[in-house]
N, C-alpha and C positions, 0 to 999 in steps of 0.2 A: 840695486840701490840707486836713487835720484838723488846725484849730488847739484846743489843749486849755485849758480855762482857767487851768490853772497847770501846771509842771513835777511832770510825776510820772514812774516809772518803767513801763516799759512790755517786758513780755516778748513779745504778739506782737499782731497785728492782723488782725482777720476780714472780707476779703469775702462778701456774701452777695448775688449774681446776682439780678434780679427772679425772683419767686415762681409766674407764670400759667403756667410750660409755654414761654414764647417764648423762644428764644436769641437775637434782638436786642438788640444792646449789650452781652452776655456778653464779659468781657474775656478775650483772646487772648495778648496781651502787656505786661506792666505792668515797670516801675522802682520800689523802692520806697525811700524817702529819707528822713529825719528829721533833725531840729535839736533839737538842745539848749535852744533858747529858742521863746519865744511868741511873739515878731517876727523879723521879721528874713528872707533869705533866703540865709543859709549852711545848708547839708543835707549830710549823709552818707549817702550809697549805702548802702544794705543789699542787695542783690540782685538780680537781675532773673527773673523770675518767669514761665513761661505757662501758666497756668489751661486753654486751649486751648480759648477756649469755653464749657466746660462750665458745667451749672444747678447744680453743688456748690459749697459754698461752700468757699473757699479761706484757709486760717491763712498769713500772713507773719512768721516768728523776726525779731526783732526782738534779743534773748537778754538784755532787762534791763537796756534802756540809758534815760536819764533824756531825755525826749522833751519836748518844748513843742510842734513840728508834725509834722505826717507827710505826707509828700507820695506822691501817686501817677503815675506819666508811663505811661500808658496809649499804646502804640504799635501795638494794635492790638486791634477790638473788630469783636464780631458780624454782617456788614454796613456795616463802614465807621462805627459808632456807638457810643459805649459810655454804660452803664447801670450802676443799684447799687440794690437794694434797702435795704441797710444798708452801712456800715463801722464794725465793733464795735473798742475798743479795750482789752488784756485785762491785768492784772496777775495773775499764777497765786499761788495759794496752797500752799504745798508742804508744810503739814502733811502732807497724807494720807499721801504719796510719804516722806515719812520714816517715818511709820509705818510702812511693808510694807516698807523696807531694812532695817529693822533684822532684821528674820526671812527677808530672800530672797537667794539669792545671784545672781540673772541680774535683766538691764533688764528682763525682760516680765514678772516675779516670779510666775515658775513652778516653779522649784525653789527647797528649801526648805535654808536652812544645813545643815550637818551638825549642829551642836548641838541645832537645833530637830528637840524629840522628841515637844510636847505643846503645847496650846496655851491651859495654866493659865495666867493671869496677863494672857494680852492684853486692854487693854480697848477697842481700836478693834472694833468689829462685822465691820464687813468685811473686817480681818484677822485676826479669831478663825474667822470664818466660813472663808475661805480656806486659810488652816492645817491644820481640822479634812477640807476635801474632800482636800486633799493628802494627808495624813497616812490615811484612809480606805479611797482609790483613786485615786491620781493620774492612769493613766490613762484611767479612764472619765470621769473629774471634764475634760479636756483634749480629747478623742473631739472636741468641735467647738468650744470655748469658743475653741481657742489653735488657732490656721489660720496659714498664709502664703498672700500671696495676689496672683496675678499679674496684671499692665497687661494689659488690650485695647484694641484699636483703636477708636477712635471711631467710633460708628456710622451717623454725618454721612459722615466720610472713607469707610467701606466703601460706603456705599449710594450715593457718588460715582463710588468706584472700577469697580463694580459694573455703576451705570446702571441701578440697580431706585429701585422706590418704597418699599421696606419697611426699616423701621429695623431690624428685625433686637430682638437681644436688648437693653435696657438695666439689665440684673438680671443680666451674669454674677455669677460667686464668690457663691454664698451659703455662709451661714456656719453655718445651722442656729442660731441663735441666733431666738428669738422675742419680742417685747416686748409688753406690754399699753398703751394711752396714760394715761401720768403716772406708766409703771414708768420708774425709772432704774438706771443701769447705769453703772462706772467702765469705760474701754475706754483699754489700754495698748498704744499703737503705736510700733515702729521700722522702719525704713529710708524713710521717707516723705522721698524727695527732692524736684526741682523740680515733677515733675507733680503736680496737687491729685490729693488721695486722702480719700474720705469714705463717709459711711453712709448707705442706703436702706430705708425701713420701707415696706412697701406688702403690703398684703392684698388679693387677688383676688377674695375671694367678699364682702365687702362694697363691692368696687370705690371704697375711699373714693382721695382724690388721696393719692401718696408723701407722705413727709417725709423731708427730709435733712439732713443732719450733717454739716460739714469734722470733718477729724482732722489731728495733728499730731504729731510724735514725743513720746513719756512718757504723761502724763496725757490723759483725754481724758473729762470728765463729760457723759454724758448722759441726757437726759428726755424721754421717745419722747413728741411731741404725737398720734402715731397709732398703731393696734394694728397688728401687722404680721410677717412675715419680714423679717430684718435681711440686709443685703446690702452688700458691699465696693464702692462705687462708683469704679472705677480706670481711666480711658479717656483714652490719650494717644497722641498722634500716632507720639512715640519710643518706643510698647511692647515694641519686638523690644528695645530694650537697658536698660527702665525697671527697678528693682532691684525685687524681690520686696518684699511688705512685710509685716511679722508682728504681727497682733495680738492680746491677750489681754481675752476679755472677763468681765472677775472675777465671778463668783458670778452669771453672767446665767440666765437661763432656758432650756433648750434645749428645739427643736423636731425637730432633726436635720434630713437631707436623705441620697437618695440617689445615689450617681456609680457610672456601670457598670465604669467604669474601677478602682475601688479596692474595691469591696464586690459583695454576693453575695444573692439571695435569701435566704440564712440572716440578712440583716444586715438586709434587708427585712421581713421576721417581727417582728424584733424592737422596728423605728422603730415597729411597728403596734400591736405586743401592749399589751394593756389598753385599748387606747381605744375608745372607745366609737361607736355605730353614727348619733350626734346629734353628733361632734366635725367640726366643719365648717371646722375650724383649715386653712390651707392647707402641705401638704407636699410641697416639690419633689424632681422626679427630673432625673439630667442620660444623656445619651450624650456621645457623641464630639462631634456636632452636632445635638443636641436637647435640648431644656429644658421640663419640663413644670410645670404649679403648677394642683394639684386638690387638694378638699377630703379627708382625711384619710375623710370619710362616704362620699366617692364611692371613695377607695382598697379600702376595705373590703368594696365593694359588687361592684366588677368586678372589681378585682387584688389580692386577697388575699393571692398566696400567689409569684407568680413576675412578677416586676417585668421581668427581666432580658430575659423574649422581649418583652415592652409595648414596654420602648425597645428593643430593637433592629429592633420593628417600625416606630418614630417615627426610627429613625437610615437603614432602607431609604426611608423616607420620604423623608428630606432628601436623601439620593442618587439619586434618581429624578428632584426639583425639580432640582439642580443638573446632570443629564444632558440634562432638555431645554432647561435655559436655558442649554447649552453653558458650564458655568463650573467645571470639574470641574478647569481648570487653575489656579484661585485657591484 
């Protein structure tokens, strides 16, 4: 239980799983409950919750109700145990969010009124800034910033299922988004139901440790402690029926990324052109069942020019593995 030192209002509440890499004591199943006072033990059910484990950190809506405690009922944790590295407690600021309705007509504020023809007069930055890419070329300005992006299986549960030792991918959905550490970024999310859904920054060629990010519906401020590719962290048990989720990440930075499935050597030229033969930036490519993440210096060096036979030589690859480990029926 989070008891607060006085009654204040509370819009939601962040678990944040320990930090080493262990899933020991990562919460599974929780209740979450709050009171109106600082003593006492009457609570009101807010939800029940399963994080599923997982090392992301998890936001509980709360929706603005005036709190004295917060209780957590933890019904089931990583190994029979549970753990926390924080539980942060969050009152939102909804300046900003008025700022960008006035000028947007959708939740993810990607399209822009009909009135809005120019964007004399705004004095928010980051929605003068925003305004100005729409208004520009909206769909290049969207190319990767604004995704939907879908649940996969846990990769505890597959490498169960399985009866291998290899964890498999924990980087699907990238978003092509790239961050430097101490750039910040506003990132506006919906459809973010029960299962946690969050963000992964990790860079390969410096091999430094991830960092991660809960997300929540609306708003979402963040401040990358690490340089990195930005990545949709979404892994739940119920992913065959977990809802799509859409995010917008306003005025971020793009890196791109390539999928064999939607684009084209033509499209691979392009992620390349201009960069430089010392850009050691890491750029990933996907197949059906392959996932790659090389330096931009090394892209240039060996696959300049046709991506599309590379992976399909990495996706012969993975069907070869799964022929002799008889698994072609999963």
């Amino acid at each position: 239980t989070v008891k607060l030192k006085e009654v204040s209002v509370v819009d939601y509440v962040k678990y944040v799983p320990r930090c080493d890499g262990n899933q020991n004591g990562n919460w599974i199943k929780v209740k979450v409950s709050y009171s109106p006072k600082t003593t006492g033990s009457t609570f009101k059910e807010v939800g029940e919750y399963q994080p599923n484990g997982t090392s992301t950190a998890t936001d509980f809506d709360l929706g603005g109700v005036e709190c004295g405690q917060i209780r957590f009922d933890i019904s089931g944790g990583y190994f029979n145990v549970a753990s926390a590295a924080e539980i942060e407690v969050y009152q939102i600021d909804n300046t900003k969010r008025e700022a960008f309705a006035t000028y947007f007509a959708d939740e993810l504020f990607t399209e822009l009124k009909p009135e809005v023809t120019s964007s004399e007069g705004i004095e928010d930055a980051d929605v003068k800034k925003l305004v100005d890419n729409l208004l520009a070329d909206a769909n290049a300005y969207k190319k990767f910033r604004v995704g939907e992006y879908e649940a996969y299986m846990p990769t505890s549960t597959l490498r169960n299922m399985l009866k291998v030792s290899s964890q498999y991918n924990n980087y699907e959905n990238p978003t092509g988004v790239y961050l430097k550490k101490g750039e910040s970024c506003i990132v506006v999310a919906s459809g973010i139901g029960s299962a946690s859904v969050g963000l992964k920054i990790k860079n390969w060629y410096t091999n430094e440790n991830y960092s991660e990010y809960g997300l929540k519906n609306g708003f979402n401020y963040i401040t990358a402690t690490s340089e990195g590719n930005v990545f949709v962290d979404y892994y739940t048990n119920n992913f065959e029926t977990a809802p799509n989720v859409k995010l917008h990440f306003i005025n971020a930075p793009v890196q791109g990324y390539w999928d064999q499935e939607t684009m084209t050597n033509a499209d691979w030229k392009k992620l390349l052109a201009g960069r430089s033969a010392d850009d050691h930036t890491i750029l990933i490519t996907r197949s059906k069942h392959a996932q790659t993440a090389y330096p931009v210096s090394a892209w240039l060096q060996h696959c300049p020019t046709n991506v599309d036979s590379t992976m399909t030589l990495y996706q012969l690859v993975q069907w070869a593995e799964r022929a002799i480990l008889g698994l072609e029926r999963y």
